[in-house]
N, C-alpha and C positions, 0 to 999 in steps of 0.2 A: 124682664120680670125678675124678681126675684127667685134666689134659691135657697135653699134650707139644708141645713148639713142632719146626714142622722146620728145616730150614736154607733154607725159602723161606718163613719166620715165619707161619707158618698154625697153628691151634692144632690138633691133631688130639685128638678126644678118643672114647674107643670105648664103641659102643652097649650102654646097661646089659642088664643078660640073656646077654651072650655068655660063652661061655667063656672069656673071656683077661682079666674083669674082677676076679680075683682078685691077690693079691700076686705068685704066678707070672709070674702074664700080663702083670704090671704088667713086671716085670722081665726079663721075654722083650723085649714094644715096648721099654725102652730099651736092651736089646742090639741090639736090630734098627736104632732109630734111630742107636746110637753106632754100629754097624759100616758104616750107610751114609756117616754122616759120614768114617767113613775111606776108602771108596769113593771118594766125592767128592772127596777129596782126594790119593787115589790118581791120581785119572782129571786133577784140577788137573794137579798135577805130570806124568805125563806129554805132556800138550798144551804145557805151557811147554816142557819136553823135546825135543818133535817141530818146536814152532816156533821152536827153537833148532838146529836142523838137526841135534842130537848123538844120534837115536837110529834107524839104516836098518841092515837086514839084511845089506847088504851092498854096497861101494863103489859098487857100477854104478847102484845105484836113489839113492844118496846123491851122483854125478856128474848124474843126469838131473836129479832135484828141485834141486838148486843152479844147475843150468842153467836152470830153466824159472821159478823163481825171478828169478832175473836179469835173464832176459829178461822176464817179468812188470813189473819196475820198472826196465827200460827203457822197457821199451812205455809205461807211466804217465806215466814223466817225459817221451817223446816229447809221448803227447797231450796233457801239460801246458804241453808248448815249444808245442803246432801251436795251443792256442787261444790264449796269447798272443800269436801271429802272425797269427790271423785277427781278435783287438783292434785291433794293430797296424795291419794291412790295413785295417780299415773303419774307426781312425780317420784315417789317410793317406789312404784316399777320403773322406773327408768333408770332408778339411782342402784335399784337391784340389779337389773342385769349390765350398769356398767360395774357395779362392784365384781358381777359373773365375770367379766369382759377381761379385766385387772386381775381376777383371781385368775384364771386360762393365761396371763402374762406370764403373772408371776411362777407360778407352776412351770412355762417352758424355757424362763429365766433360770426356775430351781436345776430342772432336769439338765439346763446346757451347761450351769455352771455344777453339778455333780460332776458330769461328764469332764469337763475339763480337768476336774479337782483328781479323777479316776486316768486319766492321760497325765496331766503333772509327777503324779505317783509315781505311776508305770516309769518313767523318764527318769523320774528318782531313783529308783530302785535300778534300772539300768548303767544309771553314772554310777551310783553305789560299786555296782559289780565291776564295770570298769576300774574305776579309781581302785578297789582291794586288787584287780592284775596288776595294776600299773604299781601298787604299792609295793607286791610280792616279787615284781620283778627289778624296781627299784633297790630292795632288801636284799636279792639276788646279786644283783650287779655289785653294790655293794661292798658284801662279802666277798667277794670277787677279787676287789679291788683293794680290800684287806689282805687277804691271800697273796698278790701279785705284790701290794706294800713290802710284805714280808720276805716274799722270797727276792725281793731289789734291797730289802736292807741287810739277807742273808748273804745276798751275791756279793755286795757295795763290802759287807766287812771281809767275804773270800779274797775281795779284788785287792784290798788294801793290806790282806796278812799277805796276799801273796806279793806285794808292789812292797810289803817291806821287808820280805824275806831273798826277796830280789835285788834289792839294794843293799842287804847285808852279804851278799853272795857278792856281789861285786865290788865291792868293797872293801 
Protein backbone atom coordinates (compact mmCIF):
# COMPACT_ATOMS: atom_id res chain seq x y z
CA UNK A 1 0.00 0.00 0.00
CA UNK A 2 0.98 3.13 -0.01
CA UNK A 3 2.74 5.47 2.55
CA UNK A 4 2.46 9.14 3.28
CA UNK A 5 5.30 11.15 4.70
CA UNK A 6 4.12 13.80 7.61
CA UNK A 7 5.51 17.11 8.20
CA UNK A 8 7.99 15.35 11.01
CA UNK A 9 9.22 12.95 7.81
CA UNK A 10 8.02 9.74 9.26
CA UNK A 11 6.39 7.46 6.86
CA UNK A 12 3.13 6.48 8.17
CA UNK A 13 1.72 3.65 6.29
CA UNK A 14 -1.77 1.90 7.44
CA UNK A 15 -2.38 -1.52 8.62
CA UNK A 16 -3.49 -3.89 5.67
CA UNK A 17 -7.05 -5.35 6.80
CA UNK A 18 -8.47 -2.03 7.84
CA UNK A 19 -11.14 -0.19 6.63
CA UNK A 20 -9.50 2.97 5.30
CA UNK A 21 -7.10 0.69 2.93
CA UNK A 22 -9.23 1.23 0.04
CA UNK A 23 -9.07 4.26 -2.59
CA UNK A 24 -11.55 6.22 -0.27
CA UNK A 25 -9.62 5.84 2.75
CA UNK A 26 -6.61 6.46 0.70
CA UNK A 27 -8.14 9.82 0.08
CA UNK A 28 -9.63 10.68 3.39
CA UNK A 29 -5.58 10.24 5.04
CA UNK A 30 -4.63 12.68 2.51
CA UNK A 31 -7.23 15.23 3.42
CA UNK A 32 -6.50 14.47 6.81
CA UNK A 33 -2.81 14.91 6.28
CA UNK A 34 -3.35 18.14 3.84
CA UNK A 35 -5.68 19.82 6.35
CA UNK A 36 -3.16 19.22 9.32
CA UNK A 37 -0.54 20.71 7.15
CA UNK A 38 -2.69 23.88 7.23
CA UNK A 39 -3.25 23.50 10.97
CA UNK A 40 0.18 23.79 11.38
CA UNK A 41 0.52 26.46 9.49
CA UNK A 42 -2.20 28.05 10.77
CA UNK A 43 -0.86 27.70 14.30
CA UNK A 44 2.91 28.79 12.66
CA UNK A 45 1.48 32.04 11.69
CA UNK A 46 -0.14 32.93 14.60
CA UNK A 47 2.95 32.30 17.19
CA UNK A 48 4.88 34.58 14.87
CA UNK A 49 1.73 36.86 15.35
CA UNK A 50 1.75 36.74 19.09
CA UNK A 51 5.59 37.03 19.18
CA UNK A 52 5.22 40.07 17.31
CA UNK A 53 3.14 41.65 19.93
CA UNK A 54 0.21 42.48 17.04
CA UNK A 55 -2.44 40.10 18.37
CA UNK A 56 -4.10 40.88 22.37
CA UNK A 57 -7.71 41.28 23.05
CA UNK A 58 -7.39 44.18 24.23
CA UNK A 59 -5.05 47.17 25.24
CA UNK A 60 -4.65 46.54 28.95
CA UNK A 61 -3.35 42.79 28.44
CA UNK A 62 -1.14 44.17 25.36
CA UNK A 63 0.23 47.28 28.11
CA UNK A 64 1.14 44.50 30.73
CA UNK A 65 2.86 41.79 28.11
CA UNK A 66 4.87 44.75 26.55
CA UNK A 67 5.84 45.77 30.07
CA UNK A 68 6.79 42.44 31.43
CA UNK A 69 8.50 42.02 28.19
CA UNK A 70 10.69 44.76 28.67
CA UNK A 71 11.34 44.27 31.74
CA UNK A 72 12.35 40.46 30.93
CA UNK A 73 15.28 42.05 28.62
CA UNK A 74 16.09 44.31 31.14
CA UNK A 75 16.45 41.98 33.57
CA UNK A 76 18.75 39.78 30.88
CA UNK A 77 20.85 42.54 29.94
CA UNK A 78 21.28 43.43 33.77
CA UNK A 79 22.57 39.82 34.44
CA UNK A 80 24.59 39.98 31.44
CA UNK A 81 26.19 43.48 32.73
CA UNK A 82 26.58 41.75 36.62
CA UNK A 83 28.67 38.77 35.13
CA UNK A 84 30.77 40.72 33.36
CA UNK A 85 31.36 42.68 36.47
CA UNK A 86 31.92 39.75 38.49
CA UNK A 87 34.82 38.79 35.39
CA UNK A 88 35.90 42.06 36.02
CA UNK A 89 36.12 41.76 39.84
CA UNK A 90 37.90 38.45 39.98
CA UNK A 91 40.23 39.44 37.33
CA UNK A 92 41.15 42.99 39.33
CA UNK A 93 41.51 40.58 42.43
CA UNK A 94 43.80 38.54 40.87
CA UNK A 95 45.72 41.17 39.24
CA UNK A 96 45.64 42.64 43.06
CA UNK A 97 47.23 40.29 44.70
CA UNK A 98 49.76 39.41 42.03
CA UNK A 99 50.52 43.08 42.17
CA UNK A 100 50.69 42.13 46.27
CA UNK A 101 52.90 39.15 45.27
CA UNK A 102 55.49 41.46 43.10
CA UNK A 103 55.21 44.08 45.72
CA UNK A 104 56.60 41.19 48.79
CA UNK A 105 59.32 40.64 45.62
CA UNK A 106 60.29 43.74 45.24
CA UNK A 107 60.56 44.76 48.91
CA UNK A 108 62.86 41.48 49.60
CA UNK A 109 64.90 42.59 46.50
CA UNK A 110 64.82 46.26 48.15
CA UNK A 111 65.94 44.88 51.60
CA UNK A 112 68.85 42.21 50.18
CA UNK A 113 70.19 44.76 48.02
CA UNK A 114 70.28 47.56 51.03
CA UNK A 115 72.01 44.88 52.77
CA UNK A 116 74.60 44.28 50.39
CA UNK A 117 74.88 48.09 49.66
CA UNK A 118 75.41 48.13 53.81
CA UNK A 119 78.38 45.18 53.37
CA UNK A 120 79.96 46.95 50.25
CA UNK A 121 80.29 49.96 52.65
CA UNK A 122 81.57 48.18 55.50
CA UNK A 123 84.34 46.57 52.97
CA UNK A 124 84.87 50.13 51.79
CA UNK A 125 85.48 51.68 54.70
CA UNK A 126 87.78 48.76 55.85
CA UNK A 127 90.12 48.90 52.47
CA UNK A 128 89.98 52.74 53.33
CA UNK A 129 91.58 52.14 56.56
CA UNK A 130 93.86 49.73 55.30
CA UNK A 131 95.21 51.53 52.33
CA UNK A 132 95.75 55.02 54.97
CA UNK A 133 98.28 52.10 57.04
CA UNK A 134 99.73 51.05 54.09
CA UNK A 135 100.01 54.65 52.96
CA UNK A 136 101.54 55.81 56.41
CA UNK A 137 103.81 53.29 56.29
CA UNK A 138 104.77 53.52 52.68
CA UNK A 139 105.60 57.50 53.72
CA UNK A 140 107.58 55.96 56.62
CA UNK A 141 109.76 53.71 54.63
CA UNK A 142 110.14 56.39 52.58
CA UNK A 143 111.55 58.85 54.54
CA UNK A 144 113.60 56.27 55.52
CA UNK A 145 115.13 55.79 52.54
CA UNK A 146 115.61 59.52 52.25
CA UNK A 147 117.49 59.46 55.53
CA UNK A 148 119.69 56.36 54.56
CA UNK A 149 120.05 58.33 50.74
CA UNK A 150 121.75 60.83 52.62
CA UNK A 151 123.71 59.60 55.06
CA UNK A 152 125.33 57.02 51.59
CA UNK A 153 125.84 60.41 49.94
CA UNK A 154 127.38 61.79 53.19
CA UNK A 155 129.56 58.55 53.56
CA UNK A 156 130.27 58.35 49.42
CA UNK A 157 131.66 62.12 49.80
CA UNK A 158 133.63 61.10 53.35
CA UNK A 159 134.87 58.11 51.20
CA UNK A 160 136.12 60.20 48.45
CA UNK A 161 137.84 63.31 50.67
CA UNK A 162 139.26 60.61 52.41
CA UNK A 163 140.52 58.40 48.95
CA UNK A 164 141.89 61.74 47.98
CA UNK A 165 143.46 62.78 50.80
CA UNK A 166 144.99 59.44 50.71
CA UNK A 167 146.42 59.75 47.44
CA UNK A 168 147.77 63.09 48.11
CA UNK A 169 149.66 61.53 51.18
CA UNK A 170 151.23 59.15 49.14
CA UNK A 171 152.00 60.93 46.68
Amino acid sequence: MGSHKSDTGADYQPESGTASTGPAGLERWNAAIANMGEIQNGIDMLQRLLLKQTIYKDEEAFAIASSNANQARHIMAQERRIRVLEKELDAAIASAGLARAEKRIAEIAQRTAETRTQEVLLELENTTQVFKLHMEELRAKQEELLNKNEQIKTLEAKVEELSATTSRTEG
